[in-house]
PDB file with one MODEL, atoms N, CA, C and O in Angstrom:
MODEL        1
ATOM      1  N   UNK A   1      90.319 104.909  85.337  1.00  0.00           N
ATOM      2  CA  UNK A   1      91.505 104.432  85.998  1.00  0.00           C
ATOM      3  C   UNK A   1      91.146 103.162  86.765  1.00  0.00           C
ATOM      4  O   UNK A   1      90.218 103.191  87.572  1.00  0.00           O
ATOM      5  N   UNK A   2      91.838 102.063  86.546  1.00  0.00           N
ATOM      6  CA  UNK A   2      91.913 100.818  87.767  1.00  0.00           C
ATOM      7  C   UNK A   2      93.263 100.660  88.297  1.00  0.00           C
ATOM      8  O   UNK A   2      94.369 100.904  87.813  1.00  0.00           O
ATOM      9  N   UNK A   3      92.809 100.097  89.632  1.00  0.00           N
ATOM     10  CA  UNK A   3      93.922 100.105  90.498  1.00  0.00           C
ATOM     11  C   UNK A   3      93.433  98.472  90.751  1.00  0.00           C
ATOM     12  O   UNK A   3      92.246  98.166  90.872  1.00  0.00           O
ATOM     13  N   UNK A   4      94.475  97.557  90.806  1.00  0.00           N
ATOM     14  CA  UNK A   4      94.234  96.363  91.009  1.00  0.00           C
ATOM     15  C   UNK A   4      95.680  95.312  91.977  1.00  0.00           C
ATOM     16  O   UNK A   4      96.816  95.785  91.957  1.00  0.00           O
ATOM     17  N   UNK A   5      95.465  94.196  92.598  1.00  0.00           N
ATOM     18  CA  UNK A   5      96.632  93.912  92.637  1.00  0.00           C
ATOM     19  C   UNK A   5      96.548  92.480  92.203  1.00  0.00           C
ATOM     20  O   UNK A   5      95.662  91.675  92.489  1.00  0.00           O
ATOM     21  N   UNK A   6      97.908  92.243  91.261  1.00  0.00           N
ATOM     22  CA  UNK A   6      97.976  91.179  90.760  1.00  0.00           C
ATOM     23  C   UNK A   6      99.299  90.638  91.131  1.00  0.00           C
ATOM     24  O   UNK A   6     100.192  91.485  91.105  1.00  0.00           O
ATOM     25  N   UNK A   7      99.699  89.289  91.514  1.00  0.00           N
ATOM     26  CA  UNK A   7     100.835  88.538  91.759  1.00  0.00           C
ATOM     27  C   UNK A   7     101.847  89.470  92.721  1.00  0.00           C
ATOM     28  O   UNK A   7     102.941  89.617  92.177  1.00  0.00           O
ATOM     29  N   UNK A   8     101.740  90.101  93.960  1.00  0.00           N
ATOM     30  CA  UNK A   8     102.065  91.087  94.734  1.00  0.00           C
ATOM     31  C   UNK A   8     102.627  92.027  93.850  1.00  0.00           C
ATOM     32  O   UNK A   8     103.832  92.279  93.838  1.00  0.00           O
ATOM     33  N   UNK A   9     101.774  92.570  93.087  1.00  0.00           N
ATOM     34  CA  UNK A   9     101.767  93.989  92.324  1.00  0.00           C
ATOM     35  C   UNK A   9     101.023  94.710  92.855  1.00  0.00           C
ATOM     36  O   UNK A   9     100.173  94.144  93.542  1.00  0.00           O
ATOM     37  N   UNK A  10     100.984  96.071  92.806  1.00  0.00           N
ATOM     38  CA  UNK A  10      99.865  97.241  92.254  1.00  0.00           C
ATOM     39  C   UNK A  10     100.188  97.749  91.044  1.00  0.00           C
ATOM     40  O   UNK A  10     100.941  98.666  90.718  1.00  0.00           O
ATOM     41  N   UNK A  11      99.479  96.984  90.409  1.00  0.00           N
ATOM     42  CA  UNK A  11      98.930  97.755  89.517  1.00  0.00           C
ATOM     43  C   UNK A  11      98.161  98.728  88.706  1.00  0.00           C
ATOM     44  O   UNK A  11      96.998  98.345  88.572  1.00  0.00           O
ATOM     45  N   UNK A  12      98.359  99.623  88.241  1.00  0.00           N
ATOM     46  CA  UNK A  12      97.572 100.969  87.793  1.00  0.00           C
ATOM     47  C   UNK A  12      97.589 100.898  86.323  1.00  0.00           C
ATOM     48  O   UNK A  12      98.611 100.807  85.644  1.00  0.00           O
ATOM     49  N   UNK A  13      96.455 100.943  85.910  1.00  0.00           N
ATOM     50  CA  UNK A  13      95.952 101.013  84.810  1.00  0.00           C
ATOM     51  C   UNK A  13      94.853 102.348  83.912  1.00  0.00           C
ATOM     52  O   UNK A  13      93.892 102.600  84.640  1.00  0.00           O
ATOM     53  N   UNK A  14      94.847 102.484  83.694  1.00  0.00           N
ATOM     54  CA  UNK A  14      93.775 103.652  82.590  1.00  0.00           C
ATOM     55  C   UNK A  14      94.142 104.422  81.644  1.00  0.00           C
ATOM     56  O   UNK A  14      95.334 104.446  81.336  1.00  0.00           O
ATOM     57  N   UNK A  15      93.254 105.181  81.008  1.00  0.00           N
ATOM     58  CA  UNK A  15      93.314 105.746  79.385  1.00  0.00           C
ATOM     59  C   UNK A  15      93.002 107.376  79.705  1.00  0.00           C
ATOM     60  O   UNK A  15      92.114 107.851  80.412  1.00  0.00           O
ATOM     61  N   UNK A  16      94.172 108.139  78.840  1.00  0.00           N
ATOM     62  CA  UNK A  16      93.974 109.344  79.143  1.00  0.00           C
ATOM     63  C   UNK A  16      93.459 109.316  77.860  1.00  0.00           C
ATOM     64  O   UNK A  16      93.499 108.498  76.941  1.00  0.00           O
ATOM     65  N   UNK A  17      92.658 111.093  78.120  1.00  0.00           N
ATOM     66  CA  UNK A  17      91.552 111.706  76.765  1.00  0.00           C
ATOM     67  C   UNK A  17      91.690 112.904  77.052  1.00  0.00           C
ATOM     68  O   UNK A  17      91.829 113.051  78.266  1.00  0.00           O
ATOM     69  N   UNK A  18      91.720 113.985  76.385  1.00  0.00           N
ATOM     70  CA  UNK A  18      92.315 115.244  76.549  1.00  0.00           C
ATOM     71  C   UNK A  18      91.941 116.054  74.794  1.00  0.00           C
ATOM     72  O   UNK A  18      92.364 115.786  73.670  1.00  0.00           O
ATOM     73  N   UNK A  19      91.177 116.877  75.201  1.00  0.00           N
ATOM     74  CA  UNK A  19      90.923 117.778  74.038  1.00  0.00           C
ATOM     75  C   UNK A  19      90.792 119.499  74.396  1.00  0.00           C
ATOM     76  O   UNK A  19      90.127 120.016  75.294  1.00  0.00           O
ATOM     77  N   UNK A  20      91.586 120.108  73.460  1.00  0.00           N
ATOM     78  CA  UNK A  20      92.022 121.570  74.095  1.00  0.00           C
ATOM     79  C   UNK A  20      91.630 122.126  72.995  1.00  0.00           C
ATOM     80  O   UNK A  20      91.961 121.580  71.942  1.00  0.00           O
ATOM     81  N   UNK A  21      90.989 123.103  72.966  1.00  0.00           N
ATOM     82  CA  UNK A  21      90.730 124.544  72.020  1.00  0.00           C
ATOM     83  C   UNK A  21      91.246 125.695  72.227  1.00  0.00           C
ATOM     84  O   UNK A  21      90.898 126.340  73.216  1.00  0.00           O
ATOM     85  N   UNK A  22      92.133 126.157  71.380  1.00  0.00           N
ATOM     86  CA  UNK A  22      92.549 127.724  71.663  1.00  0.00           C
ATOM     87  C   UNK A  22      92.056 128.572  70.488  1.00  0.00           C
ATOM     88  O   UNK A  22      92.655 128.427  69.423  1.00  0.00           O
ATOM     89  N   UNK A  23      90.852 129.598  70.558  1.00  0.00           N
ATOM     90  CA  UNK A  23      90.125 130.648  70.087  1.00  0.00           C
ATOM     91  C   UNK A  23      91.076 131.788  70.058  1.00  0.00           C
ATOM     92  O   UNK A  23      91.088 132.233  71.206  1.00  0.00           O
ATOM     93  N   UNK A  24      91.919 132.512  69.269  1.00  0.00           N
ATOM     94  CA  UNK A  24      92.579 133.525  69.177  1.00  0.00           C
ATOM     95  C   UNK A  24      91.275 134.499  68.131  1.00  0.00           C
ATOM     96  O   UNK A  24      90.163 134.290  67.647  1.00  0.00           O
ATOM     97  N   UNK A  25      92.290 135.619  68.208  1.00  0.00           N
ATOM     98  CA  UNK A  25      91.761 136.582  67.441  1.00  0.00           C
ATOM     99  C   UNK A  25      91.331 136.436  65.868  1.00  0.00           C
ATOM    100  O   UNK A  25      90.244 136.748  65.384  1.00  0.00           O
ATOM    101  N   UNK A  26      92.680 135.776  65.071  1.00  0.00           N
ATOM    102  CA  UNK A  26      92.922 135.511  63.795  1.00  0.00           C
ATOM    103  C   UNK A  26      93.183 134.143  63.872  1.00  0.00           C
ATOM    104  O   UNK A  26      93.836 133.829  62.877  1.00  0.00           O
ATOM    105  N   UNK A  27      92.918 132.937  64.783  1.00  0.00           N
ATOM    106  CA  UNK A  27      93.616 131.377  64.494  1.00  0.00           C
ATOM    107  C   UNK A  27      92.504 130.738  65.527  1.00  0.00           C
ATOM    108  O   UNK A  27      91.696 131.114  66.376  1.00  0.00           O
ATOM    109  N   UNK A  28      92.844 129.876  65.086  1.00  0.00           N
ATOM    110  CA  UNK A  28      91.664 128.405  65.723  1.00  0.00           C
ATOM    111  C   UNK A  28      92.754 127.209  66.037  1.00  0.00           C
ATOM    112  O   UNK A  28      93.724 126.845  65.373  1.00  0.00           O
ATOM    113  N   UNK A  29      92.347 126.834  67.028  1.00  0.00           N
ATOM    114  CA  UNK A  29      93.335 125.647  67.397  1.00  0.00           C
ATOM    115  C   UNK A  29      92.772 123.961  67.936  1.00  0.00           C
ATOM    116  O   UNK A  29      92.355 124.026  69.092  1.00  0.00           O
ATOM    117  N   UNK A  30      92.724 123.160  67.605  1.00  0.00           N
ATOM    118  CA  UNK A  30      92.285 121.972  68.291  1.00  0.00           C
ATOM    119  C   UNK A  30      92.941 121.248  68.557  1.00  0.00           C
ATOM    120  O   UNK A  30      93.198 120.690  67.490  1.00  0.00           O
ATOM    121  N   UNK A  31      93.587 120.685  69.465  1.00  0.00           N
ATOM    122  CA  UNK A  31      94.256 119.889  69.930  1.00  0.00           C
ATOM    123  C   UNK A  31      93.884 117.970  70.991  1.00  0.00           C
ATOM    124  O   UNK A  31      93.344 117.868  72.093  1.00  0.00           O
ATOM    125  N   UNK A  32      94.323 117.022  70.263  1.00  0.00           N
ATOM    126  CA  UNK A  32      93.638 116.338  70.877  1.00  0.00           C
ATOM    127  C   UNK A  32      94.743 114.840  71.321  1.00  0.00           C
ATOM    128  O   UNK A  32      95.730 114.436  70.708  1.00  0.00           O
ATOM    129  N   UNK A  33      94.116 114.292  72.581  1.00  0.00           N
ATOM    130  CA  UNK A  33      95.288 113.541  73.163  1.00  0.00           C
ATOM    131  C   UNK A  33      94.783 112.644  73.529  1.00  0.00           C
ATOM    132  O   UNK A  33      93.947 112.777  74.423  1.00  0.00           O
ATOM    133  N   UNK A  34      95.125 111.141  72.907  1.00  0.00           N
ATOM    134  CA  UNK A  34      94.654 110.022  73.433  1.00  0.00           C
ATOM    135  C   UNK A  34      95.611 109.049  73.521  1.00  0.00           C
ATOM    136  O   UNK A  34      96.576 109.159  72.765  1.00  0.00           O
ATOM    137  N   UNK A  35      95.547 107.824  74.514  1.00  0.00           N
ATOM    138  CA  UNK A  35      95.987 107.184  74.652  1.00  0.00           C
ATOM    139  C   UNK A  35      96.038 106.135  75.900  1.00  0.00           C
ATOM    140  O   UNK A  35      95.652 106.755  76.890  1.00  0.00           O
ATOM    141  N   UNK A  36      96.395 104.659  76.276  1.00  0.00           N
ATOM    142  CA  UNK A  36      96.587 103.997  77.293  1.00  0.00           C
ATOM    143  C   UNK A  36      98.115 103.961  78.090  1.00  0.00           C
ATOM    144  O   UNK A  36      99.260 103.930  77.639  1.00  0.00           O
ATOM    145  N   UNK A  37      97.467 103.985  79.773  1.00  0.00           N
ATOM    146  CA  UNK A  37      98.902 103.696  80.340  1.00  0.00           C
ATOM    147  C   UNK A  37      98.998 102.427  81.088  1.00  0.00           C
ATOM    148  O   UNK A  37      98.214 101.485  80.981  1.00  0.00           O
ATOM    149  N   UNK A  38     100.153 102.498  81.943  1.00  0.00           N
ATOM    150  CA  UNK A  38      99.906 100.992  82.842  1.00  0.00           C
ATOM    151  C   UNK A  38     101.357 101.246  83.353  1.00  0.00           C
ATOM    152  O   UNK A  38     102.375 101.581  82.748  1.00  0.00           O
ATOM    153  N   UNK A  39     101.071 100.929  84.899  1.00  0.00           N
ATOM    154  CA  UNK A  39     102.466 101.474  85.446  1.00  0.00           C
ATOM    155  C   UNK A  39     102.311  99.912  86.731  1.00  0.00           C
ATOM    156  O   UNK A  39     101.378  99.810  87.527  1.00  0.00           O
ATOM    157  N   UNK A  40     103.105  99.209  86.643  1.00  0.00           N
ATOM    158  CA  UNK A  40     103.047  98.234  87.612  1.00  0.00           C
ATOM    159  C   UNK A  40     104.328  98.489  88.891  1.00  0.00           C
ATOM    160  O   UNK A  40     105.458  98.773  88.494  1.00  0.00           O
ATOM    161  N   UNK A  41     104.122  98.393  90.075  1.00  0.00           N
ATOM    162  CA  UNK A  41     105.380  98.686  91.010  1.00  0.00           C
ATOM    163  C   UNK A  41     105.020  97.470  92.214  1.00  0.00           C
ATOM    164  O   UNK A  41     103.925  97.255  92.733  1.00  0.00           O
ATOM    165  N   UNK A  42     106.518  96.660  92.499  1.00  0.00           N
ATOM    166  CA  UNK A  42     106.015  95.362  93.920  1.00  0.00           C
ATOM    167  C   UNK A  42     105.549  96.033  94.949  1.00  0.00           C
ATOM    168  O   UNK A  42     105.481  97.194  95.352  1.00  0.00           O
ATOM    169  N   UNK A  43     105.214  94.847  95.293  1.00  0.00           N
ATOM    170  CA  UNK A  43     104.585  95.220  96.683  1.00  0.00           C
ATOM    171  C   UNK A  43     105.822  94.549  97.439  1.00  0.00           C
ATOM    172  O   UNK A  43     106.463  93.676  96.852  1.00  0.00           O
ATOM    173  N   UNK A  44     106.197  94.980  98.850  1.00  0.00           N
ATOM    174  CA  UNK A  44     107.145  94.507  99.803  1.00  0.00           C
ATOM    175  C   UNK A  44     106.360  92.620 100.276  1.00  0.00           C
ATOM    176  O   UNK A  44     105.154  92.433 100.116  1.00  0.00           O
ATOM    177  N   UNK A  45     107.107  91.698 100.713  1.00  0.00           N
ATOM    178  CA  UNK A  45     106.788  90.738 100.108  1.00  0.00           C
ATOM    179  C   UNK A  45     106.389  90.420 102.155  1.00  0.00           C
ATOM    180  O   UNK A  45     106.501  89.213 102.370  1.00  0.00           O
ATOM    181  N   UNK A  46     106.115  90.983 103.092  1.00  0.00           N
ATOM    182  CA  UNK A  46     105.706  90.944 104.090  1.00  0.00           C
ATOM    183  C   UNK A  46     104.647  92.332 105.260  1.00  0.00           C
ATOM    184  O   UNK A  46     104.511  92.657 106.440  1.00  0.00           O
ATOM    185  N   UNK A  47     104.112  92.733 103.740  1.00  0.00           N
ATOM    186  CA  UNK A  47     102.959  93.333 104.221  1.00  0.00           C
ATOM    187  C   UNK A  47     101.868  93.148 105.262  1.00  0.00           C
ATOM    188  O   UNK A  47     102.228  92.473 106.227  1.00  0.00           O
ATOM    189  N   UNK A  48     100.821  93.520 105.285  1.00  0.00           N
ATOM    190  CA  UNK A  48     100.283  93.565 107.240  1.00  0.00           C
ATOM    191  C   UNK A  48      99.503  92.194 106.240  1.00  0.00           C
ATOM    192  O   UNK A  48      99.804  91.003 106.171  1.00  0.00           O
ATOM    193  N   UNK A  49      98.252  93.107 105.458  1.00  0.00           N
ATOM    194  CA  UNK A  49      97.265  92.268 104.656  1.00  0.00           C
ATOM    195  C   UNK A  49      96.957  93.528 103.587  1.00  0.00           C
ATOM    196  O   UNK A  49      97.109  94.744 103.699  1.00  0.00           O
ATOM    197  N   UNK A  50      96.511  92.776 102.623  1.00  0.00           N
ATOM    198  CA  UNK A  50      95.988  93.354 101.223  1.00  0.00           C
ATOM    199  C   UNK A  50      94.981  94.025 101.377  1.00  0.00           C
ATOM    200  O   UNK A  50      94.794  94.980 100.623  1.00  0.00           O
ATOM    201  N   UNK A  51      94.174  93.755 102.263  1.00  0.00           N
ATOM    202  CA  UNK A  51      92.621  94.367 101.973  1.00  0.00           C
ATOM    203  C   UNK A  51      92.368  95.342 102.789  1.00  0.00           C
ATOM    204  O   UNK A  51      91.260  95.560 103.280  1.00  0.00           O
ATOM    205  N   UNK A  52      93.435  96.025 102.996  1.00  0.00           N
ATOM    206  CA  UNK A  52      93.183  97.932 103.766  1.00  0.00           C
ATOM    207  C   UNK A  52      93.947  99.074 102.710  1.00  0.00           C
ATOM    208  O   UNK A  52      93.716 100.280 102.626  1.00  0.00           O
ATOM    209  N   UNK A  53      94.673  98.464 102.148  1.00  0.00           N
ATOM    210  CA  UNK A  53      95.154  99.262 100.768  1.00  0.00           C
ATOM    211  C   UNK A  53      94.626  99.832 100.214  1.00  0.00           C
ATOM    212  O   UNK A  53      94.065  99.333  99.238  1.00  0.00           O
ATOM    213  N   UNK A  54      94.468 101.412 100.542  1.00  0.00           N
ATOM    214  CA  UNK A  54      93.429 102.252  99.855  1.00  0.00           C
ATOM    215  C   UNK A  54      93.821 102.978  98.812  1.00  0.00           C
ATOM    216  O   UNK A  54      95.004 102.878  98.484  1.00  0.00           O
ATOM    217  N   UNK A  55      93.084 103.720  98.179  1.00  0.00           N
ATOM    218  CA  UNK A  55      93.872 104.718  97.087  1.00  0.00           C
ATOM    219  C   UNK A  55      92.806 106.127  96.981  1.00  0.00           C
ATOM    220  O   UNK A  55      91.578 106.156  97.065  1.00  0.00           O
ATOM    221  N   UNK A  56      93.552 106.988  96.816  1.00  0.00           N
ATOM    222  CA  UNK A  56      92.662 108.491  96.458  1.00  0.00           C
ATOM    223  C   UNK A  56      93.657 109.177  95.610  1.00  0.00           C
ATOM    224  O   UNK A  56      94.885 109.156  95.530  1.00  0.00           O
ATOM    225  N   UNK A  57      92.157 110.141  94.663  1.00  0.00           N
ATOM    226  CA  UNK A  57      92.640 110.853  93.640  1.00  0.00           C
ATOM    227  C   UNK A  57      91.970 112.102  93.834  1.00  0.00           C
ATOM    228  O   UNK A  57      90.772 112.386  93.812  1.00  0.00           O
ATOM    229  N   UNK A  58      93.339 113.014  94.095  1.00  0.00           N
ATOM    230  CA  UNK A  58      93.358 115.214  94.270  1.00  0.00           C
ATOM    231  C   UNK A  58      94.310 115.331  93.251  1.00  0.00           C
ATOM    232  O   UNK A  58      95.433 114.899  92.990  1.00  0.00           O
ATOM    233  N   UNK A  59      93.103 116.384  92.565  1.00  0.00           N
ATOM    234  CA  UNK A  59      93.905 117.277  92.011  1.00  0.00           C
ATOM    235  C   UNK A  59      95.055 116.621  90.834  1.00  0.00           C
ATOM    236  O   UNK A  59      96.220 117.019  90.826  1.00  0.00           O
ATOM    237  N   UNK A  60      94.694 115.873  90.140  1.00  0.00           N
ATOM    238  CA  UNK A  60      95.439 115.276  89.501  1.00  0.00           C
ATOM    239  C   UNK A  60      96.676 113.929  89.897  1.00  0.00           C
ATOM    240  O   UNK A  60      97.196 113.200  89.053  1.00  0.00           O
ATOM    241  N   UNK A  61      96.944 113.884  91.501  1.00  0.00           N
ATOM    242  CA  UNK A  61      98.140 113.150  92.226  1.00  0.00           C
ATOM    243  C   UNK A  61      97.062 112.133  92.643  1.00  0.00           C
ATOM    244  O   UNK A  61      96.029 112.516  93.192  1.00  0.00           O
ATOM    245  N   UNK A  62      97.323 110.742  92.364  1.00  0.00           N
ATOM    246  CA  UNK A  62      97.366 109.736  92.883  1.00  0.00           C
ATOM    247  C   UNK A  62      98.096 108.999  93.933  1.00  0.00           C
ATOM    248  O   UNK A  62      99.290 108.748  93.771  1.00  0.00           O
ATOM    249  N   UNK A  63      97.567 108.694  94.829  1.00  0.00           N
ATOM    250  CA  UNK A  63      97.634 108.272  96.221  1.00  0.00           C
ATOM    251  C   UNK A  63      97.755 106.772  96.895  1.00  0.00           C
ATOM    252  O   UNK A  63      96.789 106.403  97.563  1.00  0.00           O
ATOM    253  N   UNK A  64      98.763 105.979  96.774  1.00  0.00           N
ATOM    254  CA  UNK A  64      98.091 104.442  96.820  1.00  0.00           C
ATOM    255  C   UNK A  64      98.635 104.525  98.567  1.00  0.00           C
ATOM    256  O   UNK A  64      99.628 105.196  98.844  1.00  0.00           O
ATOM    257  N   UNK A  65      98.019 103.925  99.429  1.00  0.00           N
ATOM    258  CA  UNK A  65      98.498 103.782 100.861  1.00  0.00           C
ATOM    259  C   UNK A  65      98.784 102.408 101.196  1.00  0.00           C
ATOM    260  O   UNK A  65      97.701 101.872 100.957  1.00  0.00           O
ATOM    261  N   UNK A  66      99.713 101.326 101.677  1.00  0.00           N
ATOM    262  CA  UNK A  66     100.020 100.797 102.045  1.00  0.00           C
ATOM    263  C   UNK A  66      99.998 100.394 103.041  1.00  0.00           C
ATOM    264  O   UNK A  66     100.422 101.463 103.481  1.00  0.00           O
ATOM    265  N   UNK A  67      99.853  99.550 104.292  1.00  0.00           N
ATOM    266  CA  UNK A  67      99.921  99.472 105.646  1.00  0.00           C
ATOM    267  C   UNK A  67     100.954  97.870 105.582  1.00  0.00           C
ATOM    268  O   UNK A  67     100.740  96.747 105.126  1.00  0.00           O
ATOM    269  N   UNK A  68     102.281  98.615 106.405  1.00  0.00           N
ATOM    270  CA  UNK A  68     103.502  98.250 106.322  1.00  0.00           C
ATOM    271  C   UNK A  68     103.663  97.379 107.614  1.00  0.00           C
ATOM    272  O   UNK A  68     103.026  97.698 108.618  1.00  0.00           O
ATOM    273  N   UNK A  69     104.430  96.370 107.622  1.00  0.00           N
ATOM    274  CA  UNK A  69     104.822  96.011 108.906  1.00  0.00           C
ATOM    275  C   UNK A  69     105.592  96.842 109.512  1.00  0.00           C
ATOM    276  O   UNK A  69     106.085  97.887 109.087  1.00  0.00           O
ATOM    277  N   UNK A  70     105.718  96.145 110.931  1.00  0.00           N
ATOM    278  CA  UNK A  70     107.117  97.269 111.882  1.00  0.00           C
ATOM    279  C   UNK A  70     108.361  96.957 111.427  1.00  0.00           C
ATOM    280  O   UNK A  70     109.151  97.877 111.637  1.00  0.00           O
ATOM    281  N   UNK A  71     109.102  95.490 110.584  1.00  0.00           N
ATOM    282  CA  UNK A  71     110.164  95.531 110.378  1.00  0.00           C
ATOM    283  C   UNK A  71     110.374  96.196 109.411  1.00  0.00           C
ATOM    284  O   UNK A  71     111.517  96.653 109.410  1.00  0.00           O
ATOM    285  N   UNK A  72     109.620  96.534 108.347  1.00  0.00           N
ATOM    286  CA  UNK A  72     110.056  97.465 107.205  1.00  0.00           C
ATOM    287  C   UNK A  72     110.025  98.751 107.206  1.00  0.00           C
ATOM    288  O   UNK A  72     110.694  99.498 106.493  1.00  0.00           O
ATOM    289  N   UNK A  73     109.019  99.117 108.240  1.00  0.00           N
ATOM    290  CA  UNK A  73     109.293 100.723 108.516  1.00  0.00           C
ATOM    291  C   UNK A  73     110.003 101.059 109.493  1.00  0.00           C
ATOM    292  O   UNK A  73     109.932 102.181 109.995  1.00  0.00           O
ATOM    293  N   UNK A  74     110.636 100.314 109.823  1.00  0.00           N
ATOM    294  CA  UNK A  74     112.092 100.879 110.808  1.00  0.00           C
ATOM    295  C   UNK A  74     113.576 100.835 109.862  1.00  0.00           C
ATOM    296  O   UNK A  74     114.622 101.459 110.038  1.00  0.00           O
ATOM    297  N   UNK A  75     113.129  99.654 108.608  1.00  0.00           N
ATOM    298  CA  UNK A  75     114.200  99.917 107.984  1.00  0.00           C
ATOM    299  C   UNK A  75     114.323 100.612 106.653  1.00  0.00           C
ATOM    300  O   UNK A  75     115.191 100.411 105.804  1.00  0.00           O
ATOM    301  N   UNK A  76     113.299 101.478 106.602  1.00  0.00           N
ATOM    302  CA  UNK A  76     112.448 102.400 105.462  1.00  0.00           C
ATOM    303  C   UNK A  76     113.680 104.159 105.937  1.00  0.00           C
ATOM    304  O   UNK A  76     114.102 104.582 107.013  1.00  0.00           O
ATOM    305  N   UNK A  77     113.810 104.610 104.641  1.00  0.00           N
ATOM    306  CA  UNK A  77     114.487 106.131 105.237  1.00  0.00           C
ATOM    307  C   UNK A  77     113.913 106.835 104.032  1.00  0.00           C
ATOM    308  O   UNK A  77     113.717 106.361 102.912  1.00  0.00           O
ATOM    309  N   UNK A  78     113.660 108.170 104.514  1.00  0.00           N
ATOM    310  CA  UNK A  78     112.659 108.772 103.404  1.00  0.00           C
ATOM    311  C   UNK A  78     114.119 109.388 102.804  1.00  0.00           C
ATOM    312  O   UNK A  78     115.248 109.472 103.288  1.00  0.00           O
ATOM    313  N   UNK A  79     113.384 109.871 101.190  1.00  0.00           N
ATOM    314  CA  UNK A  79     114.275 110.399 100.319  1.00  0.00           C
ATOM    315  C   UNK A  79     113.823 111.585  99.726  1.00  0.00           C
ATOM    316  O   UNK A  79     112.753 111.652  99.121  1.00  0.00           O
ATOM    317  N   UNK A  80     114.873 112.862  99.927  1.00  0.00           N
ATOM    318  CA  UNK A  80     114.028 114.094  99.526  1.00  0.00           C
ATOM    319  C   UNK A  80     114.282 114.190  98.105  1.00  0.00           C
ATOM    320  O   UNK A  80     115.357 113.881  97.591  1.00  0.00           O
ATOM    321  N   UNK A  81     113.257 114.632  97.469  1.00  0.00           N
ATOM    322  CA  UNK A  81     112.676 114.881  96.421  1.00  0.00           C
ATOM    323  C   UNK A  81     112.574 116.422  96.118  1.00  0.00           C
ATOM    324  O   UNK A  81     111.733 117.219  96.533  1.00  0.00           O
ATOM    325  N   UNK A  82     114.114 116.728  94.927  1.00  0.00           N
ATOM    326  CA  UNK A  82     113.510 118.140  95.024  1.00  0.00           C
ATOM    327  C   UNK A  82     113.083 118.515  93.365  1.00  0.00           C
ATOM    328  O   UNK A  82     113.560 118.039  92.335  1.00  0.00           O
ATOM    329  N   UNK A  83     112.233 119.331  93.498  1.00  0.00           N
ATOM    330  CA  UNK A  83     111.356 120.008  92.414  1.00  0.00           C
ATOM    331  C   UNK A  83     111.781 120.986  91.817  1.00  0.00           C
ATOM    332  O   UNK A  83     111.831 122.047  92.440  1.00  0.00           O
ATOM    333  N   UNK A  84     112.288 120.930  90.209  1.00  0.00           N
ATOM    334  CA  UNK A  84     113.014 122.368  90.054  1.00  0.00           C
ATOM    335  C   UNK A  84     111.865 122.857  88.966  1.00  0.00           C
ATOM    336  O   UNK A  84     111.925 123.981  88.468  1.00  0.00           O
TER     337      UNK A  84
ENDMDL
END
């Protein structure tokens, strides 16, 4: 995986690989998954500075952190997200 920023992007980049075996009683199974992604999203165009922008990876969820000015996080409203 790379995480990069280009032209006030973040950009995310990398290649999934994925190979599964299922051993049954009477059947054999192989299964296999390849391929590239690339997901680009702006950056707000009055950020603090670029170079505290961290990122971490749990458990499969990717994490990019931002450090925002005060005018945009006063005019920021969170949005619930529900999971069915």
């Amino acid at each position: 995986m790379e995480i990069r920023i280009d032209q006030g992007r973040i950009v995310v980049s990398g290649e999934v690989r994925r190979n599964e075996e299922v051993k049954q009683e009477n059947s054999f199974r192989i299964s296999r998954r390849h391929g590239r992604f690339q997901q680009c999203l702006p950056l707000p165009s009055d950020i603090k500075n670029e170079s505290p922008i961290g990122a971490t990876l749990m458990n499969g969820i990717l994490r990019v952190t931002v450090p925002l000015s005060k005018s945009i996080q006063e005019k920021s409203k969170p949005i619930e997200v529900k999971v069915e």
